[in-house]
ROROMI-863376 format. One record per residue: residue number from 1; residue in one letter; chain; x, y, z of N, C-alpha, C in turn. Coordinates in nm, 4 decimals. Layout:
<rs>
num, residu, chaine, n_X, n_Y, n_Z, ca_X, ca_Y, ca_Z, c_X, c_Y, c_Z
NUM, a, A, X, Y, Z, X, Y, Z, X, Y, Z;
...
</rs>
This chain:
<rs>
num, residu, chaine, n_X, n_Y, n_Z, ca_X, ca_Y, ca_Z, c_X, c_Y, c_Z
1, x, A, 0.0851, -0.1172, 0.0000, 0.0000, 0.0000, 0.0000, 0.0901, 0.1241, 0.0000;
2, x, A, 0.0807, 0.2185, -0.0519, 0.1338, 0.3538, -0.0936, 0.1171, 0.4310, 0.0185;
3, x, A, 0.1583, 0.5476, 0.0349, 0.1282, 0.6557, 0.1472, 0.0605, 0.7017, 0.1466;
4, x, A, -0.0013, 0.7399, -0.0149, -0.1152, 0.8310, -0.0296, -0.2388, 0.7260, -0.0372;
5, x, A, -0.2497, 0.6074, -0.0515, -0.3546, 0.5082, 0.0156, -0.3654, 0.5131, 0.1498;
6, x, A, -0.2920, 0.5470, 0.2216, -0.3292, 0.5320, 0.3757, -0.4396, 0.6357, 0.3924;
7, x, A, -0.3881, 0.7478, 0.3786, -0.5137, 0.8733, 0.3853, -0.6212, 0.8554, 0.3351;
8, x, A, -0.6588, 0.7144, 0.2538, -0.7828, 0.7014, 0.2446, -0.8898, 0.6181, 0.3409;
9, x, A, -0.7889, 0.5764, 0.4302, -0.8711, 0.4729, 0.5356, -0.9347, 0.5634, 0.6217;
10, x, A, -1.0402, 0.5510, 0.6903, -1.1428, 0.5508, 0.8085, -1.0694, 0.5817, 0.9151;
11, x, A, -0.9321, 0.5104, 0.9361, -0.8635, 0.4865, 1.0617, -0.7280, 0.5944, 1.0592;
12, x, A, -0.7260, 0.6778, 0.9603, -0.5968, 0.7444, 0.9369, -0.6059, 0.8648, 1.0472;
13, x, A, -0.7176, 0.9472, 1.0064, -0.6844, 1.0410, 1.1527, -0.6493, 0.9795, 1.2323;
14, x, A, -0.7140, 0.9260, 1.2976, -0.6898, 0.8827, 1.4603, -0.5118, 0.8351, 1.4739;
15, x, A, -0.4896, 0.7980, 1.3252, -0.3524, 0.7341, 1.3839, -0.2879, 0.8761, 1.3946;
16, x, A, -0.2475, 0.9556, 1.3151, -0.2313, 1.1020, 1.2992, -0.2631, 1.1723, 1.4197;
17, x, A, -0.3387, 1.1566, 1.4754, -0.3753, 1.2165, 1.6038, -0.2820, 1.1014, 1.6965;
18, x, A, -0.2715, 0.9994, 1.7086, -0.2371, 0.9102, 1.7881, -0.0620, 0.9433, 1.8280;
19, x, A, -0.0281, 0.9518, 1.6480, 0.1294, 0.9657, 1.6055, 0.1513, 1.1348, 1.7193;
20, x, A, 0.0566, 1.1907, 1.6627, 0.0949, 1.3520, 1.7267, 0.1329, 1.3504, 1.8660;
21, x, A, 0.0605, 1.2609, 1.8825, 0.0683, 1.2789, 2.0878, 0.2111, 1.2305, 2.1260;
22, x, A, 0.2692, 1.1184, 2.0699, 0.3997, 1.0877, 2.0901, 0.5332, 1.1887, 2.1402;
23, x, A, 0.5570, 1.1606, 2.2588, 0.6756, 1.2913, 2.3012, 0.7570, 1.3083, 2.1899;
24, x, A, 0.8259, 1.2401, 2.1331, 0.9425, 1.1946, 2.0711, 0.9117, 1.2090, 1.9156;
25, x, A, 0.7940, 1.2395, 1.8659, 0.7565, 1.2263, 1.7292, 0.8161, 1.3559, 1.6794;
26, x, A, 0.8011, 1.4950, 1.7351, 0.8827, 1.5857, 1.6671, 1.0227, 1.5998, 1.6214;
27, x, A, 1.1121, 1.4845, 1.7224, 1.2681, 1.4551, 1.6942, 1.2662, 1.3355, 1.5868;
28, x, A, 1.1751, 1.2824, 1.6046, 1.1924, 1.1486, 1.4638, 1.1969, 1.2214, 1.3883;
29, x, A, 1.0827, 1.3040, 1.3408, 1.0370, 1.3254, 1.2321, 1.1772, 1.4383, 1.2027;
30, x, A, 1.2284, 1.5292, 1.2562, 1.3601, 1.5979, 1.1875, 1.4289, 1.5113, 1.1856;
31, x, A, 1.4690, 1.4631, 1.2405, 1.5945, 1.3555, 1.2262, 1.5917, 1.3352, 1.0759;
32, x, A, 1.4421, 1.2351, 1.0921, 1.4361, 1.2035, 0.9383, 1.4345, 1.2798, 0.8164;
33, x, A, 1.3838, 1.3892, 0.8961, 1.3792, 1.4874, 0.7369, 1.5444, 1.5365, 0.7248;
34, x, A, 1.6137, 1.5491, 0.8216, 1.7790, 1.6130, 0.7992, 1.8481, 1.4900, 0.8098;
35, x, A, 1.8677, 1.3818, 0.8498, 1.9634, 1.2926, 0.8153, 1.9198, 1.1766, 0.7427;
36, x, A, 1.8268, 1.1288, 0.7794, 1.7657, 0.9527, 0.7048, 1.7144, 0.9826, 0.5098;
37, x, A, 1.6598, 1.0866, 0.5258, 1.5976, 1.0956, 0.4071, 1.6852, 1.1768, 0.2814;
38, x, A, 1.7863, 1.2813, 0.3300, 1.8722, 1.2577, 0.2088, 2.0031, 1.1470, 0.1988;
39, x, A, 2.0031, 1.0562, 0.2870, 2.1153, 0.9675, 0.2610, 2.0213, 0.8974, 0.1767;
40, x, A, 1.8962, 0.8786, 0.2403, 1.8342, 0.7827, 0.1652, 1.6846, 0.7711, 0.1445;
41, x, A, 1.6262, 0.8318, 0.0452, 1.5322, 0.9480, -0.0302, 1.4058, 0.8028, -0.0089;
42, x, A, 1.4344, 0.7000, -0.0433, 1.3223, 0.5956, -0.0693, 1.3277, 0.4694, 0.0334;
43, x, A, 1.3438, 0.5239, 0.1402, 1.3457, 0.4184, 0.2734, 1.1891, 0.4147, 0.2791;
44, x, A, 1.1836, 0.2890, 0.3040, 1.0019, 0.2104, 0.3148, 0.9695, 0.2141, 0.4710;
45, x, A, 0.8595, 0.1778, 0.5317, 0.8238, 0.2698, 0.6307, 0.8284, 0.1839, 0.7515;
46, x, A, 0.8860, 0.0493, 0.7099, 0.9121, -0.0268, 0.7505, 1.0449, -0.0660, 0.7850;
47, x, A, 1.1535, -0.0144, 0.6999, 1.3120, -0.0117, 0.7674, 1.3097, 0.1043, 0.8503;
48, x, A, 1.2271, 0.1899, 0.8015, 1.2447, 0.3637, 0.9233, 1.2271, 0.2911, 1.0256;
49, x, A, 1.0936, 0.2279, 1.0537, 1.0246, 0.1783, 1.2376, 1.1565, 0.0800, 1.2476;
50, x, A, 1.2418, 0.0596, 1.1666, 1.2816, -0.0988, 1.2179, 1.4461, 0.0080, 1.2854;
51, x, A, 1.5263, 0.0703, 1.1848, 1.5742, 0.2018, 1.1561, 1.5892, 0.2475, 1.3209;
52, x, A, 1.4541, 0.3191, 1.3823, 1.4555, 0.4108, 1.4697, 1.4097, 0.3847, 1.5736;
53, x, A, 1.3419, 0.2450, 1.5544, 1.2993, 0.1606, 1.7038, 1.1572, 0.2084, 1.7195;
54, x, A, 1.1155, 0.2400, 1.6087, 0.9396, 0.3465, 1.6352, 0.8487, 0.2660, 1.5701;
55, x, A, 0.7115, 0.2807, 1.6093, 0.5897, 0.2023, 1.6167, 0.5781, 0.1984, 1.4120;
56, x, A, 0.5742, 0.1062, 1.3503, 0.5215, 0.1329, 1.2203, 0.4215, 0.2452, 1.1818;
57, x, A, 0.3309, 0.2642, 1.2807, 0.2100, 0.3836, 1.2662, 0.3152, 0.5009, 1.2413;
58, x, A, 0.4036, 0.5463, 1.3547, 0.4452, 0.6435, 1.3634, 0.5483, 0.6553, 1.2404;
59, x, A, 0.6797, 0.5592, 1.1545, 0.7061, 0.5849, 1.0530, 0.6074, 0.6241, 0.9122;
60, x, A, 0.5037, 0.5445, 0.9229, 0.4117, 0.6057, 0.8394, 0.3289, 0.7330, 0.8406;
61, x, A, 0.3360, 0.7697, 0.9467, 0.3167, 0.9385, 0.9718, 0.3954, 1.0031, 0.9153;
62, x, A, 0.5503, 0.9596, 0.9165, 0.6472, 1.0484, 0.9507, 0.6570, 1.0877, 0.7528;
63, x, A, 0.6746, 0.9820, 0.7298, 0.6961, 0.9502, 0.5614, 0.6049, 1.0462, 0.4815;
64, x, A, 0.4389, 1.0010, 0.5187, 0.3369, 1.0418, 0.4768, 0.3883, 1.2438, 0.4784;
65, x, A, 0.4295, 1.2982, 0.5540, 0.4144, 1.4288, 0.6653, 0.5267, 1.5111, 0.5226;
66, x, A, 0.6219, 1.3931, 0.5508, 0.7519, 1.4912, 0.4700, 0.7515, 1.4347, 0.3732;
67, x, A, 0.7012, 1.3166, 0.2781, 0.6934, 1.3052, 0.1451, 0.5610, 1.3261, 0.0657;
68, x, A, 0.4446, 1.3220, 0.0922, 0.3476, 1.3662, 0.0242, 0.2781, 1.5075, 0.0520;
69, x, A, 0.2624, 1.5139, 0.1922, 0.2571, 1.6707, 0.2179, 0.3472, 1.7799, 0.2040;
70, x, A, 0.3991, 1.7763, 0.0992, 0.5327, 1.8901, 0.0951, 0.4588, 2.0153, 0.0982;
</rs>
């Protein structure tokens, strides 16, 4: 499933809301946008969680946030 398929589920806010609450989600998510993602532009959202030790929901936030919402 794609990133921009997720935003079509029923269940996507809530994860989005879920991801937000996370202390730690504002440092993933730079991290990733300044170091993970220009070494390596097409990491799946599944080596990120595996990567950063973070919930799959929350790499798929993170991905979704800084690659389709530009």
């Amino acid at each position: 499933m794609s990133l921009e398929e997720y935003e079509k589920s029923p269940l996507w806010k809530i994860l989005v809301d879920t991801v937000h609450a996370i202390l730690m989600y504002p440092h993933h998510k730079a991290y990733v946008r300044d170091v993970l993602l220009p070494e390596k532009p097409e990491i799946s959202p599944e080596d990120l969680a595996l990567k950063l030790d973070i919930p799959l929901g929350e790499a798929l936030v993170i991905l979704y946030e800084l690659k389709v919402k530009k």
